[in-house]
C-alpha positions, 0 to 999 in steps of 0.5 A, spaced: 315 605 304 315 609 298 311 615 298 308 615 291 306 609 292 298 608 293 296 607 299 293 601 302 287 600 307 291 598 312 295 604 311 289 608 312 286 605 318 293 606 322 293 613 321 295 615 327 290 621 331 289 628 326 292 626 320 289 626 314 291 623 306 289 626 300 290 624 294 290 630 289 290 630 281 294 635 277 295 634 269 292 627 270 298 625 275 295 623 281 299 624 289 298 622 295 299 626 300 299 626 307 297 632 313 297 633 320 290 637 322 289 640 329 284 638 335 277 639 336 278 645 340 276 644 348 269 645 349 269 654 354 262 652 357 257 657 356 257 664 353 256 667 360 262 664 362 266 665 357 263 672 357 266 672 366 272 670 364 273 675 359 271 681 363 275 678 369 281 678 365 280 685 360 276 689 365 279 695 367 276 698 374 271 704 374 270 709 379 263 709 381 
């Protein structure tokens, strides 16, 4: 297919899975582009968990 050419609604609905198509306008050429965008980040859970997790792995031992 010819990148310049427009894309058909087709073309849109078979995208695959995080990627995106822009079309940009510059000096009244118009583009299509396409990109990959990255995942939703995975749900850490609760903010104390996360803050567990983090101590257990950044802490240092304290002399009491």
């Amino acid at each position: 297919r010819d990148e310049m050419a427009p894309l058909t609604e087709r073309d849109l609905l078979n995208l695959p899975r995080y990627r995106m198509a822009v079309r940009t306008e510059f000096d009244g050429q118009s583009r299509v582009l396409t990109a990959d965008i990255l995942p939703e980040v995975p749900n850490l859970g609760s903010a104390r968990l996360v803050r567990r997790l983090s101590n257990a792995r950044d802490a240092q031992a304290t002399v009491t």
